[in-house]
C-alpha positions in Angstrom: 52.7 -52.6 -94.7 51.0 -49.4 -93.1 49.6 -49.2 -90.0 46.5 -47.1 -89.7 47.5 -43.7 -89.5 51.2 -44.2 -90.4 52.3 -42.3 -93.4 52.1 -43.7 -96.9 54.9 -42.3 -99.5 54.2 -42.7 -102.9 56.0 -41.6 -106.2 53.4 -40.3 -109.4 55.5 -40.3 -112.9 53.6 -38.2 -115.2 54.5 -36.9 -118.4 52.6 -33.7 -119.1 53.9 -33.1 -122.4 52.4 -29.5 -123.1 53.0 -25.9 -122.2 50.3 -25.7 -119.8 51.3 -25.8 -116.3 50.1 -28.6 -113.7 48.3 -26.9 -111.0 46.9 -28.3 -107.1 43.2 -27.2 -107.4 40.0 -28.2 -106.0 38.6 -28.9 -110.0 34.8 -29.0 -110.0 33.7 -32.4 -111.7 30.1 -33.0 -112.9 29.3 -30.6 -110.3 31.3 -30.9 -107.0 34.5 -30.2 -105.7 36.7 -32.8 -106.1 39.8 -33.2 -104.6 43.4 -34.3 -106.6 45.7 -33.4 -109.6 44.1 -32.2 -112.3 46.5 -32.5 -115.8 44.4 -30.5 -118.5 45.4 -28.2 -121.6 43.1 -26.3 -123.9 42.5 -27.2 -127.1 44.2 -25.3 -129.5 43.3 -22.3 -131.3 39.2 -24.2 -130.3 38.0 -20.9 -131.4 39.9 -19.0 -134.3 41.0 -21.7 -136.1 37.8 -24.5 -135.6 40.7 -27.0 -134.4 38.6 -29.6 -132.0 38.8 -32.9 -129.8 39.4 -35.7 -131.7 37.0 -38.8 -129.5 38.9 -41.4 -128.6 42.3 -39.8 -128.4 42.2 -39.1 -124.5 43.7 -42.2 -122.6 45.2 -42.6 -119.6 46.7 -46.0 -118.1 46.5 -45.4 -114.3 43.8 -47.0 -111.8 42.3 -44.7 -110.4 42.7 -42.4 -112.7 39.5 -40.1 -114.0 39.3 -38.8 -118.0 37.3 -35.6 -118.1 36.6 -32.5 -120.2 35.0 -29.3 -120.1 32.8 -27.6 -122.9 33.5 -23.9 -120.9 36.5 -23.2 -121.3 37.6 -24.7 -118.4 35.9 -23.5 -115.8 34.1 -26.8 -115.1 34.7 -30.3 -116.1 32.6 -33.3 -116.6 34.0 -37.0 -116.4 33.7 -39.5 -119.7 32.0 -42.2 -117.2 29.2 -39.9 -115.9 28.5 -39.4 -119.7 29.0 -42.8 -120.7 31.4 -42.1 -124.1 32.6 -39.8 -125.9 31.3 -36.0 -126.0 30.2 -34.3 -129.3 33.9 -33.3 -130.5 33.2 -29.6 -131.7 31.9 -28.7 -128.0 35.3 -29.5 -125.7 37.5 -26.7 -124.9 39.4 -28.4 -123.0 40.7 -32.2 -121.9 42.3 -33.8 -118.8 43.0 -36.3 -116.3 42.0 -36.0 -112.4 44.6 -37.9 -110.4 
């Protein structure tokens, strides 16, 4: 146990299997800043080659844990649960998980 204030160590194992780095960020989230780890990679040639999401192939297995995407090309994300399922696949440029 902890006592309040006393410092809480903690060990994340996440496999970020892509060629996009991981960075620390303050990712905007259906609007505001939010604070944590944000794992996210572009989809792949979204533009010249028409490749897109395919819904239902994000997951994640972590409490806590948010699934988000963004239709700008990053710049902002939006969370699956504000939206309440899957967005229109031809629209995300990017997916991710806030930690």
């Amino acid at each position: 146990s902890v006592l309040v204030g006393g410092v809480v160590t903690y060990t994340l194992d996440v496999l970020h299997a892509s060629g996009s780095p991981a960075l620390g960020d303050l990712p905007v989230v259906d609007g505001a800043a939010r604070r944590g780890i944000l794992l996210s990679d572009p989809i792949p040639e979204f533009i010249t080659a028409g490749t897109s999401y395919v819904p239902g192939s994000l997951a994640v297995d972590y409490a806590g844990a948010e699934r988000v995407y963004s239709t700008d090309d990053g710049l902002t994300c939006r969370s699956f649960s504000a939206l309440g399922g899957e967005p229109a696949a031809a629209s995300v440029t990017h997916v991710g998980v806030l930690f």
